[in-house]
Every structure is written in C-alpha cells, then in structure tokens.
C-alpha positions in Angstrom: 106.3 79.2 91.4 107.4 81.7 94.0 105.6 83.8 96.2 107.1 86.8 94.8 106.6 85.8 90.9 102.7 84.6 91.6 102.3 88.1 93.1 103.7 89.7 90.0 101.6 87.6 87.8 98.5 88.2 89.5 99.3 91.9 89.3 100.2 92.1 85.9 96.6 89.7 85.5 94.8 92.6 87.2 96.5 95.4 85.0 95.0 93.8 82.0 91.8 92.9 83.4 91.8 96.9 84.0 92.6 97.7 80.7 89.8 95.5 79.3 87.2 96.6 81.9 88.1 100.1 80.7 87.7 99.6 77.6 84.2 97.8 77.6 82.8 100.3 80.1 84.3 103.0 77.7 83.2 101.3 74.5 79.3 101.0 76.1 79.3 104.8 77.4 80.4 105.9 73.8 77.9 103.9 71.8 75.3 105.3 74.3 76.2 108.5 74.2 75.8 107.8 70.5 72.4 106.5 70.7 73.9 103.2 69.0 73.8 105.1 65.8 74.2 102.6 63.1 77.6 104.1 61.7 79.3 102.9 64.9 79.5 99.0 63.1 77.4 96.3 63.9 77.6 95.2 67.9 78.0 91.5 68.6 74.7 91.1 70.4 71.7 93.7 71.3 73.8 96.8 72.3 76.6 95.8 73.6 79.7 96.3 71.0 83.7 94.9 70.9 85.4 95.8 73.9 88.1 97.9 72.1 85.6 99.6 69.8 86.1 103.1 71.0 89.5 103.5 69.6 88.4 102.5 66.2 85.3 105.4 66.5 88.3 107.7 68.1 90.3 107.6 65.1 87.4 107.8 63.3 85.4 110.6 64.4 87.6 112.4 66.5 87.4 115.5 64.5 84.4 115.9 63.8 83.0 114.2 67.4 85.5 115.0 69.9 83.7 116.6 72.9 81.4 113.4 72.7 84.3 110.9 72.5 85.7 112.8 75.9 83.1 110.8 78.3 84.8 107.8 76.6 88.6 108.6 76.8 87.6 110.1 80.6 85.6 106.8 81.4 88.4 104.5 80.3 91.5 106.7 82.3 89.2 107.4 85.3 88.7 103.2 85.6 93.0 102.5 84.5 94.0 105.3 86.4 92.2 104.6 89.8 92.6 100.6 89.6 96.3 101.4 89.1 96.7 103.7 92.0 95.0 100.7 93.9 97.5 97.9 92.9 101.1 100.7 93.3 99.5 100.9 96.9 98.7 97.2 97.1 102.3 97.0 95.8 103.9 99.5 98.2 102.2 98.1 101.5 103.6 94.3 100.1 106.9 95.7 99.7 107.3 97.7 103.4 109.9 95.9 105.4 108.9 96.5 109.0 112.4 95.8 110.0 114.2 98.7 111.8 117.0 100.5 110.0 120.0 101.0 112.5 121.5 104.0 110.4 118.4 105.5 109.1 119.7 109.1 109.7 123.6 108.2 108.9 125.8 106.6 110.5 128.6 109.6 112.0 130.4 109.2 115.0 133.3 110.8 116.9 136.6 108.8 115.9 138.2 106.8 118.6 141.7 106.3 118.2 142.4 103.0 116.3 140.3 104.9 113.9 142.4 108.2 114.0 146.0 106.1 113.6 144.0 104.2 110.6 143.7 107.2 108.5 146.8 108.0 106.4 147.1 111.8 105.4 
C-alpha cells in the first residue's frame, strides 16, 4: 500500500473512531442527564448504554425533551467538529509543498521581438 492511500486510510479510521467517541460520550452525558431513567431501554452493563443510543431517545423525545437532549447533540458536534478541524489541519500541513513557485504572482513580461513577429493580428 502506498504512502499516500495508508494516510487516507488512517484518516478516514480516525473520522470514524470520532464519530463513535462522539457518540458514546454523547449517549453517557444524555442518560446522565437523564438520571438513567428506566424509559431510556435497558444499558448493556451498569450505566453505560449502546454507543448510538442518543439518536434513538432524540427521535424519541425530542419534543417533549429537547433542551435536555441539547448537552447531547452539543457533546457529540463539539467532539466531531474539533477532531475534524484537527485532522483538515493534519491534512493541510501533509499536503504543503515547500517547493517555490517561480510564477506565483504571474508570469508578464515585456515582449522581446521573436515574440512580437510571432503574434499574428
């Protein structure tokens, strides 16, 4: 595998692993908030419920519950959002040739002659 496509791979890796961390940290600060109320389902051990729980109780009680499910929905952008700005930066700084640019501001000149006999009007 190239250098390039492992890089990729590993990004797109992290993306999820964001996603999923973002979800379980959401999931934990909504049944919290929700004093693990026994409506929110059954969690798979002690408190701690399915990763992707909150968007079930979103569509669920979103209505009647909304300002609650906010620390969620906030919880789970604030950890997406901020890992995300991390990897386009890790992306950007990857992806930054050093190499100079010769005609970075254009590349204009006053015509010499060949050039002047070359243009047909």
């Amino acid at each position: 595998m190239t250098k390039k496509k492992s890089s990729k791979t590993l990004d797109i890796v992290i993306l999820l692993a964001l996603v999923l961390i973002g979800s379980v940290v959401a999931t934990q600060v909504l049944a919290s908030k929700f004093a693990y109320h026994p409506s929110l389902g059954k969690p798979l051990f002690s408190h701690f419920y399915q990763p992707f729980a909150w968007i079930e109780w979103y569509m669920k009680y979103h209505t009647t519950h909304y300002s609650t499910l906010v620390w969620g929905i906030t919880a789970f952008i604030s950890i997406v959002g901020i890992g995300m700005l991390a990897l386009i930066i890790k992306v950007q700084l990857q992806t930054r040739s050093s190499k100079a640019i010769d005609d970075l501001h254009g590349s204009a000149h006053w015509a010499i002659e060949d050039e002047i006999k070359d243009v047909v009007v």
